[in-house]
N, C-alpha and C positions, 0 to 999 in steps of 0.2 A: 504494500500500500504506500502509497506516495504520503510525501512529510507534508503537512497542513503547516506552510509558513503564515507569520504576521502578514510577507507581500504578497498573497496568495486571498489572503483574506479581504484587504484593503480591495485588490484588484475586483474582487466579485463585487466586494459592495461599491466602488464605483460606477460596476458594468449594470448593476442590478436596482441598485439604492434599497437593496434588504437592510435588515438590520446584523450587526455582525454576531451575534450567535447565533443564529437562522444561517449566517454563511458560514460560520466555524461547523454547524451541522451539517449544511448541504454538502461541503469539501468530505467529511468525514462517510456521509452517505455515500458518495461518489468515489470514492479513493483519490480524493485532490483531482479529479481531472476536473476542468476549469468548464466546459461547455455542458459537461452532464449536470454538472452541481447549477449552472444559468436556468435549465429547463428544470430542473428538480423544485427551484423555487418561483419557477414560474407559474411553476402546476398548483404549490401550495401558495403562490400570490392569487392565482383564482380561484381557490375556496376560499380564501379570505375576504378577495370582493365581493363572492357572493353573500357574505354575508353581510356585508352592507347595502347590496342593491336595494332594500325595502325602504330607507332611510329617505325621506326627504330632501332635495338639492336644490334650494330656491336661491344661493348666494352666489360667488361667483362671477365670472368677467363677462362683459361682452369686448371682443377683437373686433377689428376694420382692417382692409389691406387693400389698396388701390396700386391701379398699375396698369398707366394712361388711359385705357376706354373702357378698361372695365375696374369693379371695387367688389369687395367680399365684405360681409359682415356674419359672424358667428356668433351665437352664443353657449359657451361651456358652465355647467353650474359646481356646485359644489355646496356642501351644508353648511358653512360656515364662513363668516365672512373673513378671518384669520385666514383660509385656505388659499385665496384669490389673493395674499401676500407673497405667496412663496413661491421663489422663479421656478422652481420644479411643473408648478401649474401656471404660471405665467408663459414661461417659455413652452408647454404645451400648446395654451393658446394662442400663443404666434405664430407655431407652425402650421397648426389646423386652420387659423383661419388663412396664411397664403396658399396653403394646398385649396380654400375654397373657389382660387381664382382660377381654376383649371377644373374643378370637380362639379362647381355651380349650386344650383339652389337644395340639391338632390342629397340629402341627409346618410342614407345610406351610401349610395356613391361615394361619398366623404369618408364616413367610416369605412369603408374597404381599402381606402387609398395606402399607399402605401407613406409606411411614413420616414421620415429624416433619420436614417443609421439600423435600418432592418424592421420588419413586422409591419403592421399594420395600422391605420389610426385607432382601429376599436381594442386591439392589443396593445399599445402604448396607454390606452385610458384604462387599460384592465392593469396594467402594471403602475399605473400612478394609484390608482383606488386602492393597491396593495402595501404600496411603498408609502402612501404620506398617510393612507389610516382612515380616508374618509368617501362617502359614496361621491359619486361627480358624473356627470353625463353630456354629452354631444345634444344638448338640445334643438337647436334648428341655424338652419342656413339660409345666406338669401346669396345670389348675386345681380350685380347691374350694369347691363353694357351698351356703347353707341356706337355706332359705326364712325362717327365723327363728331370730335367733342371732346368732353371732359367728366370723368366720374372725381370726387371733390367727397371727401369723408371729414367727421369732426366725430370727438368724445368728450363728453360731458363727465364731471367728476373721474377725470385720468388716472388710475392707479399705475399706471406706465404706460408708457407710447405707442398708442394703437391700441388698446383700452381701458376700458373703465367700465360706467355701471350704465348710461347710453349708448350707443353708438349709429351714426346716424350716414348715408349715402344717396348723394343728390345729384342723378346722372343727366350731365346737359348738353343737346347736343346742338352742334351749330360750327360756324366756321371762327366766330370772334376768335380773338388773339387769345393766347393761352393763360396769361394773366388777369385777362378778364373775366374766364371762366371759373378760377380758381377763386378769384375776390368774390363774385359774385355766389359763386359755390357755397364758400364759407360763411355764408351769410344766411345766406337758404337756410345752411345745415343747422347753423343754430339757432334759426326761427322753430326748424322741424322740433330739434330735441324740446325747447319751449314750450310751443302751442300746440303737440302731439295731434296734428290733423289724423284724419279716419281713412282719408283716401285724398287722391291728387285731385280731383272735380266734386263736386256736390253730387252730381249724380253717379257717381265710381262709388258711393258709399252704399255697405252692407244695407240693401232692404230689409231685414230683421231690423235693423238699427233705425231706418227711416220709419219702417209701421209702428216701433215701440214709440217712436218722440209721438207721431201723430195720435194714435192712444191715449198717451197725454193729454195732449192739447183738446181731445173730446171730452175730456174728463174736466179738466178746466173751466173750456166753453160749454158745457152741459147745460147749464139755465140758461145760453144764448142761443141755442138750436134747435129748443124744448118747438116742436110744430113747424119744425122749418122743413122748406122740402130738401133732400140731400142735395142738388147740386148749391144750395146757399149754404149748406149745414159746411161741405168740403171747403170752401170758401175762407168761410169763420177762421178754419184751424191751416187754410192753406197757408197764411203767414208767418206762425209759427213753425210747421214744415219745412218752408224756403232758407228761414232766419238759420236754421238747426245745416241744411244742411251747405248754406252759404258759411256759416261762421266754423264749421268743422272739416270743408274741401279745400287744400293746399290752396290752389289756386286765385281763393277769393276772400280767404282769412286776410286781416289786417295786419300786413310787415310788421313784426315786433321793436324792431328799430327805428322805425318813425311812429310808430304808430296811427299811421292815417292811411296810407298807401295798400290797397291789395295786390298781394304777391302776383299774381299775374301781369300788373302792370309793373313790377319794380322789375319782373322779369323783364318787360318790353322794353321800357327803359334803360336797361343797360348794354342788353343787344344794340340799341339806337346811338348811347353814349360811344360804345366798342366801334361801332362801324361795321358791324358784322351779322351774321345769324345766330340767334341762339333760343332753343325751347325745353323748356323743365317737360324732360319726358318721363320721369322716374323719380323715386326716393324710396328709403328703406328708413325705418328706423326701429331699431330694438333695444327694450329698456328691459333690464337684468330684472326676472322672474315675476315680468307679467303675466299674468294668467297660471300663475303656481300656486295651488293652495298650500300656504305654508301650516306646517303641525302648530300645536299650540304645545310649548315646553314647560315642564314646570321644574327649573335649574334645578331647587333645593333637595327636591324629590331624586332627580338623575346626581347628583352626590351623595343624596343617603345611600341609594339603593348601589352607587359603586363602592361605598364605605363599608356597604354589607349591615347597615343598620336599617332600623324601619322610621320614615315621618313621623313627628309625633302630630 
């Protein structure tokens, strides 16, 4: 059997990020060969993740990655917002999300990809869940591309460069100069992350979301439609409708930076300024664990019960 050196040990857990008795066993498992002992704790890295997959993962980054006509945004979670600190998951999410610029909006695609120094991306997340201790998940992906133009990313609340806890992608296409599409990009993008429009037009927005406002507004209007015939009754609540979804469609929300101007026309305006073409054909924006029902914890309880004591 081969001698299990200190550099023997080091080596695995750099190759591996186990913990070093788990590699002092794996080497002794394996009689020191160095590649049996990598898969030996790869096997027991995923029984271990599984036993976190139940766990909640509402924390976590959102990545951007642009690269001239097209931009990727991903979002990677994790349970804890400590997690989304440590470059081990930082730098995960900056590979995944540049491998989105090639793999697109396509979630599983992504996860098959291959990833930066062997395996796969769903195998590099199975070996982080293993190594840093916590469940985490490939949530979703988008990407955005022009044939001519400019895609133009921004992050809101940056835990490092390229992301944070928005991240937002404003694909413009046209011929303006390339400076103009970037200033005007970055502008866009942080109205987007702001004013979290529904959709790019008033009418691009979800009809579940336009029947529930009108709903509403019958509800409201009820003692003003009491004997009215329906097309007056529609009428009543048609301007609240409009209102809803004029002030929630990219397009026709009011610029946050002047506040008077709707974005449609600051668009036109700048194209006119530039001397050139240019049309908001797209945006993406995703904000870290929207739509995740988070668990409800109760700390004090999860310390007894690791203390091996009971609540009083």
């Amino acid at each position: 059997m081969a001698e299990i050196t200190a550099a023997s040990v080091k080596e695995l857990r750099e190759r591996t990020g186990a913990g070093m008795m788990d590699c002092k066993k794996a080497l002794a498992e394996n009689g020191g060969d160095l590649e049996a002992s990598i898969d030996w704790l790869r096997t027991k890295g995923l029984a271990a993740a599984a036993k976190k997959a139940g766990r909640t993962a509402a924390e976590g980054l959102v990545g951007v990655a642009v690269s001239g006509t097209k931009g990727a945004v991903v979002e990677v979670n994790s349970e804890t917002d400590f997690v989304a600190k440590n470059e081990q998951f930082q730098s995960f999410v900056r590979d995944v999300t540049t491998l989105a610029l090639e793999t697109g909006s396509d979630i599983e695609a992504l996860s098959a990809a291959g990833y930066p120094g062997g395996g796969t991306v769903a195998e590099k997340l199975t070996s982080n869940i293993a190594t840093i201790g916590e469940n985490q998940s490939l949530r979703r992906a988008q990407l955005l591309e022009v044939s001519e133009g400019r895609v133009v990313s921004y992050v809101h609340n940056a835990a490092a460069p390229g992301m944070g806890k928005i991240g937002v992608l404003v694909a413009l296409e046209g011929n303006a100069p390339a400076a103009a599409l970037e200033s005007l990009g970055k502008q866009l993008a942080m109205h987007i992350a702001a004013a979290n429009p529904l959709a790019l037009t008033g009418d691009a927005i979800d009809p579940a979301l336009v029947e529930r406002e009108a709903a509403i507004a019958r509800e409201k209007a009820a003692d003003k439609i009491v004997g009215k015939p329906p097309e007056v009754a529609e009428k009543i609540i048609k301007g609240p409708v409009d209102k809803y979804r004029r002030e929630n469609g990219l397009m026709t929300q009011i610029f946050v930076v002047d506040q008077k101007t709707p974005v449609g026309e600051v668009v036109a305006q700048a194209a006119k300024d530039a001397g050139g073409s240019i049309t908001l054909k797209d945006y993406a924006r995703f904000q870290l664990g929207e739509g995740i029902e988070k668990e409800a914890s109760d700390f004090a309880a999860e310390v007894a019960a690791t203390a091996g004591v009971k609540k009083a």
